[in-house]
Backbone atoms as SQL, in Angstrom:
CREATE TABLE atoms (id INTEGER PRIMARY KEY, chain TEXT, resi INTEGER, resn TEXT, atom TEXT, x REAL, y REAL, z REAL);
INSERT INTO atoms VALUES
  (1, 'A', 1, 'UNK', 'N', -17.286, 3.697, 6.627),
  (2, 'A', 1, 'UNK', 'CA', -16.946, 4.895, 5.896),
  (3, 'A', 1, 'UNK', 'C', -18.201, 5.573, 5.364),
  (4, 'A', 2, 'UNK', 'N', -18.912, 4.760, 5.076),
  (5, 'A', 2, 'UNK', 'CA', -20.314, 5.226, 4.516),
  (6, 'A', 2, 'UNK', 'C', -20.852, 6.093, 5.249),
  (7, 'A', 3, 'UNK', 'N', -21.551, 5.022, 6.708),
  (8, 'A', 3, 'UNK', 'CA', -21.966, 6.027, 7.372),
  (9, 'A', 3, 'UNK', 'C', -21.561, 7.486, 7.750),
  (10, 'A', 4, 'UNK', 'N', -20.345, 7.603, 7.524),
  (11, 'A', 4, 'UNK', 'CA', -19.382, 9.216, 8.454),
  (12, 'A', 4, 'UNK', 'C', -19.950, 9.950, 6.871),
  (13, 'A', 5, 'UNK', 'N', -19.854, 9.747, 5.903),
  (14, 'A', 5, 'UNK', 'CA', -20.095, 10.695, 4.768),
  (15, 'A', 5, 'UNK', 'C', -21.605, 10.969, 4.666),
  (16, 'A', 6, 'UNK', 'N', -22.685, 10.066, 5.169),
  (17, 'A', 6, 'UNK', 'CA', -23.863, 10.268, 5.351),
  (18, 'A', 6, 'UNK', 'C', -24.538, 9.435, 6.179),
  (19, 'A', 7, 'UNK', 'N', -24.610, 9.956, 7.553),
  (20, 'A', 7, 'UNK', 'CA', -25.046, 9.688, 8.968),
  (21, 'A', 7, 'UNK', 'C', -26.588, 8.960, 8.921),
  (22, 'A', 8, 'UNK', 'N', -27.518, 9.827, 7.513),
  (23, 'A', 8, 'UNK', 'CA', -28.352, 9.704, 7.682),
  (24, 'A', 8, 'UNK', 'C', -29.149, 8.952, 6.748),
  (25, 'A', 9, 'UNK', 'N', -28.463, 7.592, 5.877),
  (26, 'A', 9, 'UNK', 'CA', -28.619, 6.805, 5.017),
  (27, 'A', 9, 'UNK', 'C', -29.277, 5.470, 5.212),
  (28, 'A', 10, 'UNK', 'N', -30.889, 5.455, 5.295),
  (29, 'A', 10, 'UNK', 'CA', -30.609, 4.327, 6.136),
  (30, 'A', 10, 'UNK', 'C', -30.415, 2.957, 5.396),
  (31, 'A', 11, 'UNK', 'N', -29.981, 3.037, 3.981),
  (32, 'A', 11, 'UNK', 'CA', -29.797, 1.156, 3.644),
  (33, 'A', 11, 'UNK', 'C', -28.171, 1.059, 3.799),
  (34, 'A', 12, 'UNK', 'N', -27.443, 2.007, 3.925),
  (35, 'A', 12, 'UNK', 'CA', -26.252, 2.046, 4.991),
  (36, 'A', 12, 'UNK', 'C', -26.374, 1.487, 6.370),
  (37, 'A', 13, 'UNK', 'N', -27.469, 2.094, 7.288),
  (38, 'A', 13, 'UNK', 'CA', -27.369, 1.950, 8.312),
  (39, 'A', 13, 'UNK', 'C', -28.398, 0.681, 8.561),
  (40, 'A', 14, 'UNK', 'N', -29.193, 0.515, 8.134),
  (41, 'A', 14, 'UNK', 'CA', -29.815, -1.141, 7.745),
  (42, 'A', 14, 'UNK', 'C', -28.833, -2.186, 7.745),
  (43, 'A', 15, 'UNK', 'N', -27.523, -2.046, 6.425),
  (44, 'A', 15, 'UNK', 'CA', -27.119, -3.071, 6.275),
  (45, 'A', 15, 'UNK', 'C', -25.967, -3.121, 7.385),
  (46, 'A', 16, 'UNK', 'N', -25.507, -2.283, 8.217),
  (47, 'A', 16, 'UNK', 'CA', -24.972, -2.004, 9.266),
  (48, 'A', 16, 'UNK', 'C', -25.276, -3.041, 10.607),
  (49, 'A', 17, 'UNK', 'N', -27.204, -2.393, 10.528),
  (50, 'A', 17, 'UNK', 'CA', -27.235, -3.153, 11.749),
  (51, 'A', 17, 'UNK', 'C', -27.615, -4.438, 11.630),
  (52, 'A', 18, 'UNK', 'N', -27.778, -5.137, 10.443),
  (53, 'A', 18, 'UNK', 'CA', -27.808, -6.896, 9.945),
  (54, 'A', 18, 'UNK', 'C', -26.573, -6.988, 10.238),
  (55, 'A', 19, 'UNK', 'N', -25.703, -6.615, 9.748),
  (56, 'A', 19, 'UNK', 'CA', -23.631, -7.383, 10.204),
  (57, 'A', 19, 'UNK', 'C', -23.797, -7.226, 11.457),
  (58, 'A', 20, 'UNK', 'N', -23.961, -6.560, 12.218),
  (59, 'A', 20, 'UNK', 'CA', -23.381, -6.569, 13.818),
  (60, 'A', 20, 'UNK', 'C', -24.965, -7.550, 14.694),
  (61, 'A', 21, 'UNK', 'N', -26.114, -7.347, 13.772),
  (62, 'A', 21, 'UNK', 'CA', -27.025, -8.489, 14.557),
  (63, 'A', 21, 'UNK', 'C', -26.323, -10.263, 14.404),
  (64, 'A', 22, 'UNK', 'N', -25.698, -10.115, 12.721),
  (65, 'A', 22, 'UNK', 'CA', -25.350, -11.461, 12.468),
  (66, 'A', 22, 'UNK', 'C', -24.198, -12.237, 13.334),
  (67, 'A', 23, 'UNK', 'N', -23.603, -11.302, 13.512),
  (68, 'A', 23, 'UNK', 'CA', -22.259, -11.099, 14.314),
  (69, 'A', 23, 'UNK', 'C', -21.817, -11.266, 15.793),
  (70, 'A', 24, 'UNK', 'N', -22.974, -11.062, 16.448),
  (71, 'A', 24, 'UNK', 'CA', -23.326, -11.352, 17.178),
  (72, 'A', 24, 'UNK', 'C', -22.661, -9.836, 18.451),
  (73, 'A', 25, 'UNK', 'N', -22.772, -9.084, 17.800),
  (74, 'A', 25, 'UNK', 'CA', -22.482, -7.311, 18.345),
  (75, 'A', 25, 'UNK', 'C', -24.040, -6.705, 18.214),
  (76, 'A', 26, 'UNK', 'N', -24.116, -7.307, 20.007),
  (77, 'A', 26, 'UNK', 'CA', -25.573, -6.538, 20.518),
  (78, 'A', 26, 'UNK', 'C', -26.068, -5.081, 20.557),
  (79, 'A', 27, 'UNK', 'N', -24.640, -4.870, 21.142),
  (80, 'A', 27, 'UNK', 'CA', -25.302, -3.347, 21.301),
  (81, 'A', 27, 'UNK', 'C', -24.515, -2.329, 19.930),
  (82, 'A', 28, 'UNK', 'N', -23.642, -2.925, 19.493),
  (83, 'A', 28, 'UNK', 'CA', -23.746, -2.102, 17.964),
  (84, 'A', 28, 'UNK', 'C', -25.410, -2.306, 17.041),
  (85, 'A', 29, 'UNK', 'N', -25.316, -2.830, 16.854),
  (86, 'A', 29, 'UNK', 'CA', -26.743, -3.351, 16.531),
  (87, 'A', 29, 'UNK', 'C', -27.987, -2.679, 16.771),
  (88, 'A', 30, 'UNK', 'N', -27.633, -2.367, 18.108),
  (89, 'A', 30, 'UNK', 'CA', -28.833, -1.557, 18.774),
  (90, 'A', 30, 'UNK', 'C', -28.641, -0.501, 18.624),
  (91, 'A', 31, 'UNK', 'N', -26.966, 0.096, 18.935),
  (92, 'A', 31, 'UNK', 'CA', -27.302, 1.479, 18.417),
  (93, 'A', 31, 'UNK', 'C', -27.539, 2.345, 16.911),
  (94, 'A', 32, 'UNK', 'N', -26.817, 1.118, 16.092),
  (95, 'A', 32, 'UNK', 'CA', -27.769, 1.288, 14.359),
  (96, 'A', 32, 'UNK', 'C', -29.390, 1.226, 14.312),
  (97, 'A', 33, 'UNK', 'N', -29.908, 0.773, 15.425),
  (98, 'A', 33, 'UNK', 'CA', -31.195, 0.634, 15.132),
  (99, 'A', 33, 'UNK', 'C', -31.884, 1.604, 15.498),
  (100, 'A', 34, 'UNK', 'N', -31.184, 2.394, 16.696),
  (101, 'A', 34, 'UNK', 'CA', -31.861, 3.543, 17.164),
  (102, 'A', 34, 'UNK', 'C', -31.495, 4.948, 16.259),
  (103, 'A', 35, 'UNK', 'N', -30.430, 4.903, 15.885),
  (104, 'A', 35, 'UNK', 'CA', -29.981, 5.544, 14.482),
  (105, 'A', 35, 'UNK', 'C', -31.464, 5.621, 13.078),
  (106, 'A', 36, 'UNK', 'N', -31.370, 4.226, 13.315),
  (107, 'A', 36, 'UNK', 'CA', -32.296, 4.624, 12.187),
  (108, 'A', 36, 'UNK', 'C', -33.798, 4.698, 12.512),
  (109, 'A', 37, 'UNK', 'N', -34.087, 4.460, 13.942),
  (110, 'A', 37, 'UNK', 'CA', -35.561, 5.188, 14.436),
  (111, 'A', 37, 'UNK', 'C', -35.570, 6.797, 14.344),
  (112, 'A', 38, 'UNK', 'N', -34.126, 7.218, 15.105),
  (113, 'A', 38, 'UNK', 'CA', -33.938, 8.751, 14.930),
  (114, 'A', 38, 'UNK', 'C', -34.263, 9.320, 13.777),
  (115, 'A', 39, 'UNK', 'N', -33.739, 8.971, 12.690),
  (116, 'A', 39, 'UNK', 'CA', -33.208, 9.399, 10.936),
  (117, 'A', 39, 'UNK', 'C', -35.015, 9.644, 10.576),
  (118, 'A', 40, 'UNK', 'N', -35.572, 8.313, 10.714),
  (119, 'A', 40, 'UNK', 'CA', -37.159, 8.325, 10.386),
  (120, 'A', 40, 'UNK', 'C', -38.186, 9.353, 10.907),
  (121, 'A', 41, 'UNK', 'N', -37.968, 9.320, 12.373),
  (122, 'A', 41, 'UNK', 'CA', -38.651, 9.956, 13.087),
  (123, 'A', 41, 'UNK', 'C', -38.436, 11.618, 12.738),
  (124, 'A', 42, 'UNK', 'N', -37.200, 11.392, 12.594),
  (125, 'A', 42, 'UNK', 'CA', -36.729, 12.918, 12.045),
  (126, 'A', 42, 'UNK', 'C', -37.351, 13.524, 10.479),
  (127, 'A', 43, 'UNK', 'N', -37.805, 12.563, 9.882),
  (128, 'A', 43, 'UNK', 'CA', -38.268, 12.731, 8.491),
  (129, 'A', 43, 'UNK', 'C', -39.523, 13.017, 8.756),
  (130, 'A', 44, 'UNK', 'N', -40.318, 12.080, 9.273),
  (131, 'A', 44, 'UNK', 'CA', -41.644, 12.145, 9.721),
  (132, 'A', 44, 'UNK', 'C', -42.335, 13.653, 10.308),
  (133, 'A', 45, 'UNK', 'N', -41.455, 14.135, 10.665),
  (134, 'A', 45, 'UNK', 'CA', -41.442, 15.055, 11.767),
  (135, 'A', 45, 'UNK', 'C', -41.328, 16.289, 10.832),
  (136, 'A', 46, 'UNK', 'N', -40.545, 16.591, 9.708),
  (137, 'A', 46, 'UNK', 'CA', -40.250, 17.186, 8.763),
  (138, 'A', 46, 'UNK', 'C', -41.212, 17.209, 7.679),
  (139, 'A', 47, 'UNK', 'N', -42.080, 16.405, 7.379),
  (140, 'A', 47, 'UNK', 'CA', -42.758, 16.371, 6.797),
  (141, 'A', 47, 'UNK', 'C', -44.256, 16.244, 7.021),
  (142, 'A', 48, 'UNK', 'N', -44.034, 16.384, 8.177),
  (143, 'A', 48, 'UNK', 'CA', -45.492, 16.785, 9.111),
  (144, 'A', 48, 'UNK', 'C', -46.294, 18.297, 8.984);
């Protein structure tokens, strides 16, 4: 629920992709992780 109200949160999307690494949900996991390369990169980029 978190994530849908803010996509771009990442200790939402952190603690996201620890449950589905613990869990043993690979590619959820992966795609929280690329989520939150996007979110960063997107900041970085913004503040460049």
């Amino acid at each position: 629920m978190a994530a849908k109200l803010n996509p771009a949160a990442l200790d939402v999307l952190d603690a996201l992709y620890v449950l589905y690494r613990e869990t043993q949900q690979g590619p959820k996991a992966a795609e929280m992780l690329e989520k939150m390369l996007g979110v960063t990169t997107c900041a970085t980029i913004r503040s460049a």
